[in-house]
C-alpha positions as CSV (number, residue, x, y, z in Angstrom):
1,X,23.2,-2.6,-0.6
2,X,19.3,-3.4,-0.5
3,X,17.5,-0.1,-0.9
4,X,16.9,0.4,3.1
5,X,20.3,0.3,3.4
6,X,21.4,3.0,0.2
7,X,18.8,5.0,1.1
8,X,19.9,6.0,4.8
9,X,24.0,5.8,3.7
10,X,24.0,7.4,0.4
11,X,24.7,10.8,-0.4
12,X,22.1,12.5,2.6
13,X,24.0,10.7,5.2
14,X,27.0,12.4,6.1
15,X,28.3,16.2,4.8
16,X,31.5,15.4,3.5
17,X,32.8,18.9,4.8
18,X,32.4,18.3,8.0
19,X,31.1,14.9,8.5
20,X,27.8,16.3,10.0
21,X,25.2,13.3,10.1
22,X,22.7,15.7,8.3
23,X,24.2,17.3,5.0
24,X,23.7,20.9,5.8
25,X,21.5,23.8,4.5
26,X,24.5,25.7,2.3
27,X,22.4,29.1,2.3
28,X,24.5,30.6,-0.3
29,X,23.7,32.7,-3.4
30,X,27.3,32.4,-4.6
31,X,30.9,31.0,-3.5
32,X,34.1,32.7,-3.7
33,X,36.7,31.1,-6.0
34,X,40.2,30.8,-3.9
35,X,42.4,30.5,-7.4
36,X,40.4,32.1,-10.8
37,X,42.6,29.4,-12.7
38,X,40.9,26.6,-10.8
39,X,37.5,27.1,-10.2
40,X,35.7,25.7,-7.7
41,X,32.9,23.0,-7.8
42,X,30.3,25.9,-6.8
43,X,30.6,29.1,-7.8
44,X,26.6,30.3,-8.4
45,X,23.9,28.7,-6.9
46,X,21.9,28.4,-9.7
47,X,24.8,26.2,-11.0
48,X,24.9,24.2,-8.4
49,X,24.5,23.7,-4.1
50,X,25.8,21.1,-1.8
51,X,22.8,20.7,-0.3
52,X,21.2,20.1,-3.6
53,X,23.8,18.3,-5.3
54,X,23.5,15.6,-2.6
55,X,20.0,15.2,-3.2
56,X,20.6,15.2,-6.5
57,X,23.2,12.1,-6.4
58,X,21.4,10.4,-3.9
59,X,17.9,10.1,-6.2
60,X,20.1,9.2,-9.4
61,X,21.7,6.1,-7.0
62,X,18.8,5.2,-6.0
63,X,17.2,5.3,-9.7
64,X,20.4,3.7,-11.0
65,X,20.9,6.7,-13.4
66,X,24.1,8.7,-14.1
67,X,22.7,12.5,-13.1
68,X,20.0,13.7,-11.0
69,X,18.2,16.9,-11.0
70,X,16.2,18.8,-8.3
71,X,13.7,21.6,-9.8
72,X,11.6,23.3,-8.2
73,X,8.1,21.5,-8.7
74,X,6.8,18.0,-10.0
75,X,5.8,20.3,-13.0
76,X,9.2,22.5,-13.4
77,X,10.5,18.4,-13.4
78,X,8.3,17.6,-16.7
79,X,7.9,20.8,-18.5
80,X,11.9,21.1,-18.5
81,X,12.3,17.4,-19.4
82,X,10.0,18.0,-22.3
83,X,12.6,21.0,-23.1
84,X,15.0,17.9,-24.6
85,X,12.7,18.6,-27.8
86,X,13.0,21.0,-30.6
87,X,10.4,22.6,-33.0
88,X,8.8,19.9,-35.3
89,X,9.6,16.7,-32.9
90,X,6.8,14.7,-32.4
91,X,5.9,12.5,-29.0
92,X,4.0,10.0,-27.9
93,X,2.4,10.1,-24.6
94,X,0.1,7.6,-22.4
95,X,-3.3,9.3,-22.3
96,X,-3.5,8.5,-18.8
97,X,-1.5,11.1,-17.7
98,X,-1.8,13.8,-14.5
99,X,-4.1,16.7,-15.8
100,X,-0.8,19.3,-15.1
101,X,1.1,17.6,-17.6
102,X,-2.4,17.4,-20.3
103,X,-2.3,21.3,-19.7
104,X,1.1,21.6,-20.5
105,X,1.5,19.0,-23.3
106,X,-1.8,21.1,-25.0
107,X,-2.0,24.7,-24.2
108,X,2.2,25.2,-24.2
109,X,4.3,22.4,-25.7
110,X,2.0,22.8,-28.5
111,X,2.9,26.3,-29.1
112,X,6.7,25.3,-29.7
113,X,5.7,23.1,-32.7
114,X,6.0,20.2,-30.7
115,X,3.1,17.8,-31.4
116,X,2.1,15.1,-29.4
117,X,-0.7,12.5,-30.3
118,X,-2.3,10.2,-26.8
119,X,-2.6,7.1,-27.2
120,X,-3.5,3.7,-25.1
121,X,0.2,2.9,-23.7
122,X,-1.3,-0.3,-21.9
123,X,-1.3,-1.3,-25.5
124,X,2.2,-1.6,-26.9
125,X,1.3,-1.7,-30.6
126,X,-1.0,1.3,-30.0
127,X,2.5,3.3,-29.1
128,X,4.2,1.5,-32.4
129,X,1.4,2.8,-34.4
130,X,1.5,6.2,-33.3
131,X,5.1,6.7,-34.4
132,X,6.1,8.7,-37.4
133,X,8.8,9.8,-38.4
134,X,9.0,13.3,-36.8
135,X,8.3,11.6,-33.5
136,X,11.5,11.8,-31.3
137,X,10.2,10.5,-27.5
138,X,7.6,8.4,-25.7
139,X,6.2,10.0,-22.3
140,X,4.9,7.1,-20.0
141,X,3.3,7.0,-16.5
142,X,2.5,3.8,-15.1
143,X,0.6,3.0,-12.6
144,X,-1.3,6.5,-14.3
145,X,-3.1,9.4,-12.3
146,X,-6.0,8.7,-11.2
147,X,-7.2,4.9,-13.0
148,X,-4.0,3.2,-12.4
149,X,-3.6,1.8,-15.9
150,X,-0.6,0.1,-15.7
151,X,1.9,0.2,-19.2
152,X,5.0,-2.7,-19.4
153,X,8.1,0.1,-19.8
154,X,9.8,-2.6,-21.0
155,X,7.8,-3.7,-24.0
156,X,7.3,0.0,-24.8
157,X,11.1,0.8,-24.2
158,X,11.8,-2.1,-26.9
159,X,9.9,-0.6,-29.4
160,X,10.8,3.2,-29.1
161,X,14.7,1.6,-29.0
162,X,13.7,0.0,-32.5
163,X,13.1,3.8,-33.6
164,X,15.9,5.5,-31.7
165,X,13.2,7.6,-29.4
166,X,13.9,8.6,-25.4
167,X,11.4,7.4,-23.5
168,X,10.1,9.4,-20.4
169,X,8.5,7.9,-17.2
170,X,6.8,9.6,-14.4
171,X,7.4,7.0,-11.4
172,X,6.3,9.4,-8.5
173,X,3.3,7.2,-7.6
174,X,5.4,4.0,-7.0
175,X,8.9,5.6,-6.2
176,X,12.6,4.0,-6.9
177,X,11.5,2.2,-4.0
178,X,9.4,-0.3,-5.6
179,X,9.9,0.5,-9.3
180,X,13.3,1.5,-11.3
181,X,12.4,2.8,-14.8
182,X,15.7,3.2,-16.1
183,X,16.6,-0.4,-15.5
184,X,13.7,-1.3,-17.7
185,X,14.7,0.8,-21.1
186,X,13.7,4.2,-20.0
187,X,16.1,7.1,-20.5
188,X,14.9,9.3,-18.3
189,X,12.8,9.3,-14.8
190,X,10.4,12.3,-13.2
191,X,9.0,12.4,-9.4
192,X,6.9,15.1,-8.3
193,X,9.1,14.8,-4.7
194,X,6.1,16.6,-3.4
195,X,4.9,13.4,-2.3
196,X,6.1,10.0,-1.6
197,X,9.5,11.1,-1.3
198,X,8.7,14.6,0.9
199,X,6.1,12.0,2.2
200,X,5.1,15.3,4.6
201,X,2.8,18.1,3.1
202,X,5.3,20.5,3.5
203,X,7.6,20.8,0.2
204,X,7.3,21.0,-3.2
205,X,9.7,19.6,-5.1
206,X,10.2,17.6,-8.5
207,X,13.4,15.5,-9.5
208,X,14.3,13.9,-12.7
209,X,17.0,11.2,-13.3
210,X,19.0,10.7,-16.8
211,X,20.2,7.4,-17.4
212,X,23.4,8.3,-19.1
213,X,26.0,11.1,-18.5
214,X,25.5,12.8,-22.0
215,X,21.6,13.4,-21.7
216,X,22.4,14.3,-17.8
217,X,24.7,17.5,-19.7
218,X,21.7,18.4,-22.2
219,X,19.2,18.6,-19.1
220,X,21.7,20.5,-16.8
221,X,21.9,23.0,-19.4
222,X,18.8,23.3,-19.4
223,X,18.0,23.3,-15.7
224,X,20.6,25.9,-15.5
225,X,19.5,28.3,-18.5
226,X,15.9,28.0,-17.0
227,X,16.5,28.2,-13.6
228,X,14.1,26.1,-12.1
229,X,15.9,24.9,-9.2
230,X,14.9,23.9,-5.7
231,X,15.9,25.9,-3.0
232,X,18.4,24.8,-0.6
233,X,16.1,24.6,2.7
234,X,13.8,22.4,0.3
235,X,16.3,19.8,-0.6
236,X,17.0,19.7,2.7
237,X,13.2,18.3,3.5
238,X,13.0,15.9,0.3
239,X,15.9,14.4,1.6
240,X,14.7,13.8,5.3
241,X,11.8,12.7,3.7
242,X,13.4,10.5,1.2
243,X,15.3,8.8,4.5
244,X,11.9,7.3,5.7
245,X,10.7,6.8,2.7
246,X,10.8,2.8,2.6
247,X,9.3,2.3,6.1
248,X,6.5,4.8,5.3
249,X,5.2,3.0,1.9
250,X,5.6,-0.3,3.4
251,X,2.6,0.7,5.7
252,X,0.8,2.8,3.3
253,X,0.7,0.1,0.5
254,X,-0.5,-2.1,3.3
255,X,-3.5,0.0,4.5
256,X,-3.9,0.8,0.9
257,X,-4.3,-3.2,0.0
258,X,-6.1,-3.5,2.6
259,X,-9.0,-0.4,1.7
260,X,-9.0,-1.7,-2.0
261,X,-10.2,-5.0,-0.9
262,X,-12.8,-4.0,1.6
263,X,-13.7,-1.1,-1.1
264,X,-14.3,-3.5,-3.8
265,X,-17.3,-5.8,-1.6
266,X,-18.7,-2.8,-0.3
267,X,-22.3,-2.2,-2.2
268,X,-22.1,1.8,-2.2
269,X,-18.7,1.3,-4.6
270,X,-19.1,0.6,-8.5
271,X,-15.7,0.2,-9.5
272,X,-12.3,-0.1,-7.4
273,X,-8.9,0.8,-9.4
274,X,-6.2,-1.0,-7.6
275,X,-3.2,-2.5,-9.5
276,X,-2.8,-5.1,-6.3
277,X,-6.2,-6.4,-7.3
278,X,-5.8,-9.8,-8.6
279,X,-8.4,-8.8,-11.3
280,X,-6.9,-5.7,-12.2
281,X,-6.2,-5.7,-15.9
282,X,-2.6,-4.8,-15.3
283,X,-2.0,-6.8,-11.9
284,X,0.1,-9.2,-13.4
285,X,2.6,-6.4,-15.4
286,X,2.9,-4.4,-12.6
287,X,3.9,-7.4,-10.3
288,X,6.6,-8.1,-13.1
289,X,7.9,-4.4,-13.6
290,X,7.5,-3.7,-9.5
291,X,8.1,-5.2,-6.2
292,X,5.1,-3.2,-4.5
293,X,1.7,-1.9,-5.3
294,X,2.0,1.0,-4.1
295,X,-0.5,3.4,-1.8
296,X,-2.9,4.8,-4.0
297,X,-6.2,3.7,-5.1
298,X,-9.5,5.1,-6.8
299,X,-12.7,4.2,-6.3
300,X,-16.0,5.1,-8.2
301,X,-19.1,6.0,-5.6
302,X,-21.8,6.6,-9.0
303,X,-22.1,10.2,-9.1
304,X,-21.1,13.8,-7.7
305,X,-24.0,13.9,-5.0
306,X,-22.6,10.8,-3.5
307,X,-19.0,11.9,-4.1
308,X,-20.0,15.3,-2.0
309,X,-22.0,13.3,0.3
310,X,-18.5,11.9,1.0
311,X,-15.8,14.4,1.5
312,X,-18.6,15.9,3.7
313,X,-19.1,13.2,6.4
314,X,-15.6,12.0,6.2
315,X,-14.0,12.7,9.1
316,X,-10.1,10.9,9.1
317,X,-8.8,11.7,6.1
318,X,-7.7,15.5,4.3
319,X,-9.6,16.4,1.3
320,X,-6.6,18.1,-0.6
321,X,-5.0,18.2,-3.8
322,X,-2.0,16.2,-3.5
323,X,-1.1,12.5,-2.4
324,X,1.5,10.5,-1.2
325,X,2.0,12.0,2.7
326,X,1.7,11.1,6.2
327,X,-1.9,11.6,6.2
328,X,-4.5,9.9,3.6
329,X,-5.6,12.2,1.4
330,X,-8.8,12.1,-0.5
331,X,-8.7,13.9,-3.9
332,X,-11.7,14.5,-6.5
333,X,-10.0,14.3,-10.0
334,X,-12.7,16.2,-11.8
335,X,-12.1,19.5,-9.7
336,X,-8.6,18.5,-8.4
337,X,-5.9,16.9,-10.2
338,X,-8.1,16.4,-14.0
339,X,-9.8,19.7,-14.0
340,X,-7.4,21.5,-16.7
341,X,-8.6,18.3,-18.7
342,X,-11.7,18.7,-20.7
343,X,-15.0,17.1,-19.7
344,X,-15.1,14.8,-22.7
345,X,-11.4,13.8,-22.2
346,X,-12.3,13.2,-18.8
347,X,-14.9,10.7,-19.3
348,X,-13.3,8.8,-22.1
349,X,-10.4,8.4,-19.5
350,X,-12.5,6.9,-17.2
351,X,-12.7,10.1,-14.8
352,X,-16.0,10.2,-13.9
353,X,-18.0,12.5,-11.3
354,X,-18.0,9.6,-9.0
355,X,-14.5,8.6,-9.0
356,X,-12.7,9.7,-5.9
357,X,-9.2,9.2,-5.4
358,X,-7.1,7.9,-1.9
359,X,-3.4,7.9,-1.0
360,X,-3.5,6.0,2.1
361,X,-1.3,7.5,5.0
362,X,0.0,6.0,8.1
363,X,-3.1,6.4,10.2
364,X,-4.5,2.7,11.7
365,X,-6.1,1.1,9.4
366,X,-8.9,-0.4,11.6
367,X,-10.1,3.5,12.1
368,X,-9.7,4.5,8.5
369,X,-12.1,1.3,7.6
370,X,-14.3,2.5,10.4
371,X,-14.7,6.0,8.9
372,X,-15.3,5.0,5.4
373,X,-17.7,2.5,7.0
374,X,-19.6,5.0,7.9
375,X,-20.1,7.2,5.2
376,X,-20.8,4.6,2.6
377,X,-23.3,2.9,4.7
378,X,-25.0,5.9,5.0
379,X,-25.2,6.5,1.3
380,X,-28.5,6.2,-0.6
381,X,-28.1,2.4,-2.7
382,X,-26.3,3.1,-5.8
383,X,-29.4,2.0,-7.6
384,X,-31.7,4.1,-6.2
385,X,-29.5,7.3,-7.4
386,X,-29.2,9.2,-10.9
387,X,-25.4,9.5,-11.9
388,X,-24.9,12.4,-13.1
389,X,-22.3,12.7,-15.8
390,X,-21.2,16.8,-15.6
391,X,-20.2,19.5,-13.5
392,X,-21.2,23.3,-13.5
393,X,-18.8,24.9,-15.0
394,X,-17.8,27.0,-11.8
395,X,-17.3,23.5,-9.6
396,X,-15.3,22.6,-12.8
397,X,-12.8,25.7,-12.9
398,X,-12.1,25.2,-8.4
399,X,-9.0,23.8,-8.4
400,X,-8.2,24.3,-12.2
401,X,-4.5,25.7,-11.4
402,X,-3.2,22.6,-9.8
């Protein structure tokens, strides 16, 4: 079935119970066993759910993996993936990575005696080079938060294979709908379900898929001995969501192609990351490795005073920290998503004060064009302003907990 198709008739369709056309909302802590010599498929909830367990099997079909897993954040998704490891393992990660997973990574991974060394993963001999032989995983994610750098999973899968190594791809910006890690090399797959696949502001959810059964039974046991599972009225929301999830990214990515192009003539914009560009630096990969682009973009303005200027007179879109809903959000990395990054890590990543980032949502087009119009022609000339490089430390710490 094409995915428009498995994604309305898989596993969310119809409760095999009672053939409701919604799988229902099992609100159950536990689940009385009828014979103690045969247990039942459910006996805690922690264990297990039917309401989450068909979430569950729907995102591993749809990721072509052999288990799925539904925690109960994009972060409770990553931190117990990176759980696989033991003391003295070593990993390799993209440096481009969301600033939740840098804070992690640094400030608790690296108090388990699990070291991890960042590297360039657009550049597949950077990742070779950064192997030793203590180092047990790559961690990828491609198109990264918030300069879309794009990495080939493939070439990168090829070389950790050549050292026996898991590799580990966060694909929530582009979704199972338009890319399928797993079918590239990767091992295992992470969505913060919070957004494309909720698509509504009004969950938060992760999911991770393994690619085979036996890696699936090392990360049940430990989503099960942790505990971070979503609730059952939760699931129930991802997987609405993840029904409309194809129609609502094909018009997204369309406004969003649309905003990158007119972003990238306008004279108030330095620097446009987009990976449907044709000059992107990783167009062509990503056009290899996915069918779709995807709906968010960046976009440089030159400094935090324009930046401001911006979310101030902005009138369409939310200013929030998130992506990947019904609305277009606009985010500002250095406060939002990147401020548990340092300044100086920041800047070599490209995540200046100017940089603002948009998920396009499924408002008209013409009218989101019209607003931005607005506020960049009323901009002072990029010229004619000092960028300024920093952020008071107070700005810096806002929105340091997401």
């Amino acid at each position: 079935m094409n995915f428009a198709t498995k994604v309305l008739h898989g596993s969310t369709c119809i409760d095999p119970f009672t053939g409701a056309s919604s799988v229902p909302i099992y609100q159950a802590s536990t689940f009385h066993q009828f014979d103690l010599d045969q247990p039942g498929t459910y006996d805690y909830a922690r264990s297990g759910n039917p309401t989450r367990h068909a979430l569950e099997e729907a995102i591993a079909a749809l990721e072509g993996g052999a288990r799925g897993f539904a925690f109960s954040s994009g972060m409770a998704a990553i931190s117990s993936v990176f759980m696989l490891f033991s003391a003295g393992d070593h990993i390799v990660v993209a440096e481009d990575v969301y600033g939740g997973t840098f804070r992690f990574l640094t400030r608790v991974l690296s108090r388990m005696g699990i070291s991890v060394t960042f590297v360039d993963a657009t550049q597949t001999e950077a990742v070779r080079e950064a192997i030793t032989p203590a180092t047990k995983g790559v961690y990828l994610e491609t198109p990264s938060n918030p300069t879309l750098k794009v990495t080939d999973i493939a070439a990168v899968s090829a070389v950790a294979k050549e050292h026996g190594l898991l590799v580990i791809v966060d694909n929530t910006f582009l979704t199972p709908y338009y890319q399928r890690p797993l079918e590239l090399g990767a091992d295992v797959v992470i969505h913060s379900a919070t957004k494309f696949i909720g698509g509504h502001s009004d969950v938060v959810a992760g999911l991770a898929v393994t690619r085979d059964a036996a890696l699936g039974e090392q990360l049940y046991l430990i989503q099960n001995g942790m505990g971070a599972i979503l609730g059952v009225q939760d699931c129930w929301l991802v997987m609405r969501g993840l029904k409309t999830l194809k129609a609502r990214l094909d018009v997204s990515t369309k406004s969003a192609g649309i905003l990158a192009e007119w972003l990238s003539t306008h004279p108030g914009v330095s620097r446009v990351y987009y990976t449907g560009l044709a000059d992107h630096p990783g167009h062509l990969v990503q056009q290899q490795q996915a069918s779709g682009h995807g709906a968010v973009l960046s976009f440089d303005v030159g400094s935090r005073e324009r930046a401001k200027a911006l979310f101030d007179r902005v009138k369409l879109p939310i200013v929030a920290v998130s992506l990947g809903a019904v609305e277009t959000i606009l985010s500002y990395p250095v406060m939002m998503s990147h401020a548990a990054m340092p300044a100086a890590e920041r800047e070599a990543r490209g995540i200046t004060d100017g940089l603002i980032r948009l998920s396009a949502g499924l408002e008209d087009v013409d009218d989101l064009l019209a607003d931005l119009k607005q506020v960049l022609d009323a901009l002072p000339p990029l010229s004619s302003v000092q960028s300024q490089q920093s952020v008071q430390p107070q700005q810096k710490e806002a929105f340091s907990r997401a």
